[in-house]
MARNU-397814 format. One record per atom (N, C-alpha, C): residue number from 1; residue in three letters; atom name; x, y, z. Coordinates in steps of 0.001 Angstrom, whole numbers. Layout:
N
   pos   code   site         X         Y         Z
   NUM    Ala     CA         X         Y         Z
...
END
This chain:
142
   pos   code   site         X         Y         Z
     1    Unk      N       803     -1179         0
     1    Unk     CA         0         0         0
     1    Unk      C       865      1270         0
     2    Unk      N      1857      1276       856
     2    Unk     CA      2753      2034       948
     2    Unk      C      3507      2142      -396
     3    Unk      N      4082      1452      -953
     3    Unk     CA      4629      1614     -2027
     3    Unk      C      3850      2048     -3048
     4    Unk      N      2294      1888     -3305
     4    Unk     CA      1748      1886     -4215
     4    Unk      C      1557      3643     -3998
     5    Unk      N      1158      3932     -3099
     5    Unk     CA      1700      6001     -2836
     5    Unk      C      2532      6406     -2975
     6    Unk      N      3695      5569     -2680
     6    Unk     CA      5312      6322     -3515
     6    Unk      C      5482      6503     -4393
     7    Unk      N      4433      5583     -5197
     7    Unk     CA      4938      5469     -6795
     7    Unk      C      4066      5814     -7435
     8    Unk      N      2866      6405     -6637
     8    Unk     CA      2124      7300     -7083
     8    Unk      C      2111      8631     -6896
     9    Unk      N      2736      8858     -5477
     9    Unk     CA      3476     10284     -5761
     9    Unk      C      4453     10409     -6550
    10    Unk      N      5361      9509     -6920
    10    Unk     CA      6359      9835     -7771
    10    Unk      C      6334     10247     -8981
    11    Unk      N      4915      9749     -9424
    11    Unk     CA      4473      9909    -11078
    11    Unk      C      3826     11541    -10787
    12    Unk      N      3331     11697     -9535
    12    Unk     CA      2996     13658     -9688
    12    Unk      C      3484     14046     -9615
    13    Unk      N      4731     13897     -8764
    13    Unk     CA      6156     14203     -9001
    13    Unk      C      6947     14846    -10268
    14    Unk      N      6782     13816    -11153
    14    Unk     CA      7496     13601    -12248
    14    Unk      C      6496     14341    -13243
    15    Unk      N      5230     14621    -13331
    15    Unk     CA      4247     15391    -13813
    15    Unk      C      4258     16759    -13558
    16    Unk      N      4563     17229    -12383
    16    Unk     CA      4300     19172    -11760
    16    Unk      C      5961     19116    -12503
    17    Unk      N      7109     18301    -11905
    17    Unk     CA      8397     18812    -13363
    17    Unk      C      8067     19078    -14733
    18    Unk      N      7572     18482    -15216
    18    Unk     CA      7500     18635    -16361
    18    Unk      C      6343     19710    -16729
    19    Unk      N      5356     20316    -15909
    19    Unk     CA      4833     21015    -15978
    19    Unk      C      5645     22130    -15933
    20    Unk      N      6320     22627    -14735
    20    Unk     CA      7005     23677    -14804
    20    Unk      C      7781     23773    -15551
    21    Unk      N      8859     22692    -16054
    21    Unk     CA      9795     22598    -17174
    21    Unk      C      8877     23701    -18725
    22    Unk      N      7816     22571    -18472
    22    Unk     CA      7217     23375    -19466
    22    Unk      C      6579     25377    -19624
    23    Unk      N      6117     25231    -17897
    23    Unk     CA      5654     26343    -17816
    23    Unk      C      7385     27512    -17930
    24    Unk      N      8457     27161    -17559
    24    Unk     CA      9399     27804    -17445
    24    Unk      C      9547     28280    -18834
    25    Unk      N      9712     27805    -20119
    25    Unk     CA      9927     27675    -21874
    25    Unk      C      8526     29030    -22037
    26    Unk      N      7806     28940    -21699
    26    Unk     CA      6642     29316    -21889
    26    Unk      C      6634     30655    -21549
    27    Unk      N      7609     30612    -20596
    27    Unk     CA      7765     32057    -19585
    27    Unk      C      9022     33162    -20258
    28    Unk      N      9740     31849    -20914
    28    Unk     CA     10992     32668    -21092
    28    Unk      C     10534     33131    -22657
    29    Unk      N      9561     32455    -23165
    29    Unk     CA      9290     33059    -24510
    29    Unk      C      8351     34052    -24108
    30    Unk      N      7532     34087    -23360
    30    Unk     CA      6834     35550    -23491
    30    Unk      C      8056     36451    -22943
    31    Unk      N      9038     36177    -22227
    31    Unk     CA     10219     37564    -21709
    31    Unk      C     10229     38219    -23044
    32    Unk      N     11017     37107    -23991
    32    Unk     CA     11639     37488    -25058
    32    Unk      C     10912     38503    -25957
    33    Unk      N      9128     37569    -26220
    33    Unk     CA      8439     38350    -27201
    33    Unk      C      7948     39941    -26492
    34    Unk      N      7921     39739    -25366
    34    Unk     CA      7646     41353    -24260
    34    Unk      C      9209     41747    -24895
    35    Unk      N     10165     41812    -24535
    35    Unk     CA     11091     42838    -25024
    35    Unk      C     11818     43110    -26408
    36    Unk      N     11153     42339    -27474
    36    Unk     CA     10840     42241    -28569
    36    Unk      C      9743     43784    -29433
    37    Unk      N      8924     43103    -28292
    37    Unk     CA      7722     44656    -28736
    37    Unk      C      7698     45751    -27893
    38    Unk      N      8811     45414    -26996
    38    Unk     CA      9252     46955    -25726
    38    Unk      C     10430     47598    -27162
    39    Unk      N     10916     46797    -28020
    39    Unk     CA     11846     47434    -29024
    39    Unk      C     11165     48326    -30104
    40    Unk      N     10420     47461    -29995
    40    Unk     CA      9619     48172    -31737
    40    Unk      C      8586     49386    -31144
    41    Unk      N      8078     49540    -29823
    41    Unk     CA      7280     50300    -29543
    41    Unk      C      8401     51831    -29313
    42    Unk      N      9424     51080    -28519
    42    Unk     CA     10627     52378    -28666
    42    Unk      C     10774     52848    -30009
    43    Unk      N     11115     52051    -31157
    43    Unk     CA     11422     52703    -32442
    43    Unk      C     10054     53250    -32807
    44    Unk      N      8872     52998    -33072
    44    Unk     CA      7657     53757    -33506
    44    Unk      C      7799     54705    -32576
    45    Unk      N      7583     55308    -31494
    45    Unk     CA      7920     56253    -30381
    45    Unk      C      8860     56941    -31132
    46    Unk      N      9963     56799    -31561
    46    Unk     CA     11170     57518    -31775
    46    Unk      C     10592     57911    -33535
    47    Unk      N     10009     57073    -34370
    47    Unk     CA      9620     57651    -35565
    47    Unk      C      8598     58620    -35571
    48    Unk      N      7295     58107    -34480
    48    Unk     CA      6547     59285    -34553
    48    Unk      C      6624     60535    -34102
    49    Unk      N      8170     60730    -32914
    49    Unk     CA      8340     61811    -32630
    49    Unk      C      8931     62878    -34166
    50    Unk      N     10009     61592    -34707
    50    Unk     CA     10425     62481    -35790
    50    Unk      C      9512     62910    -36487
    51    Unk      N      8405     62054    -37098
    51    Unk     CA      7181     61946    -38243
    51    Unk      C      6719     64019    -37499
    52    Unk      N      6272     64070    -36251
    52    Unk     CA      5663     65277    -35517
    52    Unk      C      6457     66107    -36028
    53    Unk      N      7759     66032    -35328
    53    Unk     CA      8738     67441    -35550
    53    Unk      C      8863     67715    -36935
    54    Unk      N      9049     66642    -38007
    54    Unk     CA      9061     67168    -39248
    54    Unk      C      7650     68092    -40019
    55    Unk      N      6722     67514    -39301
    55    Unk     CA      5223     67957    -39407
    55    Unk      C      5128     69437    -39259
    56    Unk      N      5529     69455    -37947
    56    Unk     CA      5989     71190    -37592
    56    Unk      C      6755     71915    -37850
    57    Unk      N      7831     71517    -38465
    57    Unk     CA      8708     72056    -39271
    57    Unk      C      8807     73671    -39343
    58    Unk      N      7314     73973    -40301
    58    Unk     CA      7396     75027    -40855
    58    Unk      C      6529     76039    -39704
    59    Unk      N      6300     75586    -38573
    59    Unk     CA      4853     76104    -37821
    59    Unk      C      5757     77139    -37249
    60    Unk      N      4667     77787    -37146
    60    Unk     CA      4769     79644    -36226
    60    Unk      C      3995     79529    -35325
    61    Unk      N      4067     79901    -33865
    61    Unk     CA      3269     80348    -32892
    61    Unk      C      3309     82042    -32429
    62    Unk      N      2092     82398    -32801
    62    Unk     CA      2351     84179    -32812
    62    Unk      C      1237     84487    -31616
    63    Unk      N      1659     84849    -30534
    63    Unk     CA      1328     84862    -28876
    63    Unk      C       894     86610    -29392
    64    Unk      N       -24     87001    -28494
    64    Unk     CA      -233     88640    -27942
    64    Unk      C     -1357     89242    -29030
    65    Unk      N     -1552     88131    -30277
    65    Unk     CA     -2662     88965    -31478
    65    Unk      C     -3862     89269    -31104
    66    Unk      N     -4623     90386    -31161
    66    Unk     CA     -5886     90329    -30369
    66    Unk      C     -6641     89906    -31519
    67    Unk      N     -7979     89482    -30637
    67    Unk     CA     -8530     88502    -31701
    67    Unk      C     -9867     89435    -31929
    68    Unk      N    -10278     89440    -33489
    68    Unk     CA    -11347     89858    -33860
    68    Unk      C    -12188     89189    -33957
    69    Unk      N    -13799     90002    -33987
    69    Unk     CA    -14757     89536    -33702
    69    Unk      C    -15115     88459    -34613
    70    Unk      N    -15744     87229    -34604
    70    Unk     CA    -16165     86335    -35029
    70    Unk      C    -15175     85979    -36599
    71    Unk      N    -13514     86145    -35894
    71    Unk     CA    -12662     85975    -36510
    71    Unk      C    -12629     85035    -37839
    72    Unk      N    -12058     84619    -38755
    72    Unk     CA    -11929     83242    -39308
    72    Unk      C    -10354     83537    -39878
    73    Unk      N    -10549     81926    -40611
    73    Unk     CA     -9123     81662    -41025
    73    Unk      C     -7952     82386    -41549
    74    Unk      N     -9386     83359    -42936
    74    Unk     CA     -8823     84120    -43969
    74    Unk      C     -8206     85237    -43049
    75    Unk      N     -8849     86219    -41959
    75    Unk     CA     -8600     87065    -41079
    75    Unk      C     -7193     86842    -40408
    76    Unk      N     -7630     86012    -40059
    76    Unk     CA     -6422     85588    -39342
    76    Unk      C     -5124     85916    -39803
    77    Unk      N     -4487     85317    -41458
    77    Unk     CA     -3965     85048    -42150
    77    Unk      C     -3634     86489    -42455
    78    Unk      N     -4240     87454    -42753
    78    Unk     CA     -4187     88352    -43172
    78    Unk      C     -3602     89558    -41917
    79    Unk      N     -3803     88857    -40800
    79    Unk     CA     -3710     89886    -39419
    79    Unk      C     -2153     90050    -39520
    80    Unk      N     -2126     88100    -39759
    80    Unk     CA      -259     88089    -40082
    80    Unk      C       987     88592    -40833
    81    Unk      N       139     88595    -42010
    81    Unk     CA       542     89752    -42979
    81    Unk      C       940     91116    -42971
    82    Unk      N      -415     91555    -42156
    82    Unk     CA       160     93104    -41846
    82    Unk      C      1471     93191    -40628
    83    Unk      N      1113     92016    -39971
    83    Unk     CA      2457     92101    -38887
    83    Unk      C      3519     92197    -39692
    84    Unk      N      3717     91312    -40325
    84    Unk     CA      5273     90787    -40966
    84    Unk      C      5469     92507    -42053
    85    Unk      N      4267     92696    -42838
    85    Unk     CA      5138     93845    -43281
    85    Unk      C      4618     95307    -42223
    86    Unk      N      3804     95092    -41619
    86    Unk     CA      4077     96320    -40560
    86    Unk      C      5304     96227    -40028
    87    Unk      N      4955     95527    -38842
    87    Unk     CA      6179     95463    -38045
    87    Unk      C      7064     94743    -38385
    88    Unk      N      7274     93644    -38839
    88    Unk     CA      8733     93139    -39023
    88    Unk      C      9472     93520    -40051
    89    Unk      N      9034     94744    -41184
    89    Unk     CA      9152     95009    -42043
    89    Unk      C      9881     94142    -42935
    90    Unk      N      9337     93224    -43249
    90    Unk     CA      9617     91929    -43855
    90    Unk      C      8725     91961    -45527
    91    Unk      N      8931     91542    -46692
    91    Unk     CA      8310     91635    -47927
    91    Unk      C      7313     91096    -47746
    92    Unk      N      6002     91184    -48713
    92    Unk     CA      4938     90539    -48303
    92    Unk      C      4483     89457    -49443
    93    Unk      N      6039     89029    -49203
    93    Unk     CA      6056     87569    -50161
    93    Unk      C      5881     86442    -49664
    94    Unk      N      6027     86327    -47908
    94    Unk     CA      5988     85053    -47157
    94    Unk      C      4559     84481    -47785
    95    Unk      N      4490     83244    -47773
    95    Unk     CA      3288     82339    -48100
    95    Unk      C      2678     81336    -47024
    96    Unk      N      1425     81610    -46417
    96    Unk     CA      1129     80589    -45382
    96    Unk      C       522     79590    -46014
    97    Unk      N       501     78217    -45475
    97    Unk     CA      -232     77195    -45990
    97    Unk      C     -1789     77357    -45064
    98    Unk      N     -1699     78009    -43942
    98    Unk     CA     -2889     78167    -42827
    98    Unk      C     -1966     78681    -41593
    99    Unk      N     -3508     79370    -41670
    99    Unk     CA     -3504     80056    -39890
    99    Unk      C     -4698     80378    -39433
   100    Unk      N     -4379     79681    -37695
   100    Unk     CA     -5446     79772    -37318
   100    Unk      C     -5466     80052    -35686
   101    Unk      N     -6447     80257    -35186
   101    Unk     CA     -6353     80075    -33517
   101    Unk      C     -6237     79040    -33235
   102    Unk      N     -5361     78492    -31811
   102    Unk     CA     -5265     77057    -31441
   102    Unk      C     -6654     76842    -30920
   103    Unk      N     -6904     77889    -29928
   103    Unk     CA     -8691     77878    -29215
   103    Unk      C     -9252     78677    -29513
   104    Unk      N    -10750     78435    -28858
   104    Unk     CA    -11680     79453    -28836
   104    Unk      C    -11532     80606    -27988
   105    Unk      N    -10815     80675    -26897
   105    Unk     CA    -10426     81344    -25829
   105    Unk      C     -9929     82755    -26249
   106    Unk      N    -10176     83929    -25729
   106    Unk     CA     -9902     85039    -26273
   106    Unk      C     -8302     84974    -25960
   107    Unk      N     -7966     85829    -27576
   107    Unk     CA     -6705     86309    -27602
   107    Unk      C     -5475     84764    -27623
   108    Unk      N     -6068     83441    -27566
   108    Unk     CA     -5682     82562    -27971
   108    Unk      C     -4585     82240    -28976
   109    Unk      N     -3272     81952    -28304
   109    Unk     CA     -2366     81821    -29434
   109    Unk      C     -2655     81721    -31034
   110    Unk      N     -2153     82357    -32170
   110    Unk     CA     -2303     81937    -33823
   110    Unk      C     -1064     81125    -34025
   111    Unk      N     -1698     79721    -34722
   111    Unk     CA      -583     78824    -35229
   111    Unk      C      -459     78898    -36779
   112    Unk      N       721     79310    -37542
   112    Unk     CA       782     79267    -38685
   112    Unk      C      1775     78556    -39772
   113    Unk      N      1242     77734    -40331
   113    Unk     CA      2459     77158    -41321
   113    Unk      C      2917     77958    -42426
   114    Unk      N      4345     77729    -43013
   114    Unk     CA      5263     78715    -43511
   114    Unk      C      5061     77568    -44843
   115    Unk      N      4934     77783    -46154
   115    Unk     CA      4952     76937    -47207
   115    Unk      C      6603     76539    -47437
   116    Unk      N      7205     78135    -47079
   116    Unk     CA      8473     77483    -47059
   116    Unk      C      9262     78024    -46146
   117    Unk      N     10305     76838    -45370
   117    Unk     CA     11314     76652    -44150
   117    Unk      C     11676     77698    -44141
   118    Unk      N     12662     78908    -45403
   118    Unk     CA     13269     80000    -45433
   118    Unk      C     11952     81083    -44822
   119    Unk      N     11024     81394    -44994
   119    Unk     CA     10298     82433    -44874
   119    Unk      C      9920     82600    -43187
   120    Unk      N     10063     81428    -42937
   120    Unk     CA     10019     80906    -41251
   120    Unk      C     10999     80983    -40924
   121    Unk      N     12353     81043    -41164
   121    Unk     CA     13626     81804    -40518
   121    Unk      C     13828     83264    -40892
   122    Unk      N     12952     83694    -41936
   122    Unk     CA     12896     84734    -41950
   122    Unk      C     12206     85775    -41008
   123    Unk      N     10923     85416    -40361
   123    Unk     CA     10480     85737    -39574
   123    Unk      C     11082     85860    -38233
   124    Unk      N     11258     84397    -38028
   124    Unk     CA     12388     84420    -36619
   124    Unk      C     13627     85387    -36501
   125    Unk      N     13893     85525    -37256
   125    Unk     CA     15197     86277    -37236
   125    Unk      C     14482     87519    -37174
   126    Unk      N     13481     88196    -37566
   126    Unk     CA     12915     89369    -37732
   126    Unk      C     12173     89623    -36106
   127    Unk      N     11761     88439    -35673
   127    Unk     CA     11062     88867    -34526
   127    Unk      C     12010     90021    -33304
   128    Unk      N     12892     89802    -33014
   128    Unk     CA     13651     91187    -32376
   128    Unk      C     12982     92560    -32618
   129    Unk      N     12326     92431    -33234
   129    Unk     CA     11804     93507    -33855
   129    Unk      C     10716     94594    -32657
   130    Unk      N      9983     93058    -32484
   130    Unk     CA      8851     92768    -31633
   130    Unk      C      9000     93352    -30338
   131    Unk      N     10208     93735    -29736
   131    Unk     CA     10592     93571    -28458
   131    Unk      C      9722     95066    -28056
   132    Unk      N      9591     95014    -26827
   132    Unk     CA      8688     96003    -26149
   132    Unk      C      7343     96177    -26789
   133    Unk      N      7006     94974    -27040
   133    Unk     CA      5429     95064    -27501
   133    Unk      C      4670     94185    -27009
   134    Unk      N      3775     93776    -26888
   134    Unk     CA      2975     92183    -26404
   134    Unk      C      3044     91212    -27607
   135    Unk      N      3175     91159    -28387
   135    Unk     CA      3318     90038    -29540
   135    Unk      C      4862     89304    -29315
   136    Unk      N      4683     88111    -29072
   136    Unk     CA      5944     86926    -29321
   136    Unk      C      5510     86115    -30646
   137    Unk      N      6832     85680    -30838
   137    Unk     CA      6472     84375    -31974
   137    Unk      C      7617     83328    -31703
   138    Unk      N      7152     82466    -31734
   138    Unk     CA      8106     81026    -30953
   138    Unk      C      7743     79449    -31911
   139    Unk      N      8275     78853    -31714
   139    Unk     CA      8343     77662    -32510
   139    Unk      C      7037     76985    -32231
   140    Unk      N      7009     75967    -32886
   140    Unk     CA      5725     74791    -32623
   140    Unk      C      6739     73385    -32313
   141    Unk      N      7145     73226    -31045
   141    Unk     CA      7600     71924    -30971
   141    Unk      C      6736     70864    -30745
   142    Unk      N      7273     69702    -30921
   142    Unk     CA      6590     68817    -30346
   142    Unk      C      6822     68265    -29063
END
């Protein structure tokens, strides 16, 4: 009787090993496939930051514009215009692709894209201009 429990524990014995044997394989392949997709989630992370910053590239943030009444896009666009050749006395060749308010919120930052990179360092470099006034203009990072 006794023996017949030894050798029947021995076979559960020999069963929970091989379970864990197994469960161990099982364990070490999900490690692997977890830091497998901890890699690729870092590289998409790292592309979509680039994919953003290149996105923004050309963006303007122009802080201090007061906002007119039941403003729109075209307005907007045009507010910018007179800045750059009012005050930054800059040509009034720059080209926006859009501009707009970020919010509804009065006096709400204007975000504007530059069609081209040069006309957006052109500005920047012009903003000094600005100084002792309420209007800033600053990048669009991501």
């Amino acid at each position: 009787m006794m023996r017949e429990q030894f050798a029947e524990l021995q076979g559960e014995m020999k069963g929970l090993r091989e379970e864990v044997s197994d469960l161990r394989l099982e364990n070490d392949d999900l490690k692997r496939s977890n830091c497998d997709m901890k890699k690729q989630i870092d590289e998409l992370e790292r592309k979509t930051d680039d994919l953003e910053g290149r996105s923004k590239r050309n963006n303007l943030i122009f802080y201090g514009l007061p906002r007119q009444e039941k403003e729109t896009n075209v307005e907007c666009e045009a507010m910018l215009k007179d800045l750059i050749t009012d005050k930054l006395e800059l040509a009034d060749d720059i080209v926006f692709d859009r501009a707009h308010r970020l919010n509804s919120k009065p006096n709400s930052p204007v975000i504007a894209r530059c069609v081209f990179f040069k006309d957006k360092v052109k500005i920047l470099k012009a903003k000094r201009k600005l100084q002792g006034s309420q209007i800033f203009i600053g990048e669009d990072f991501s």
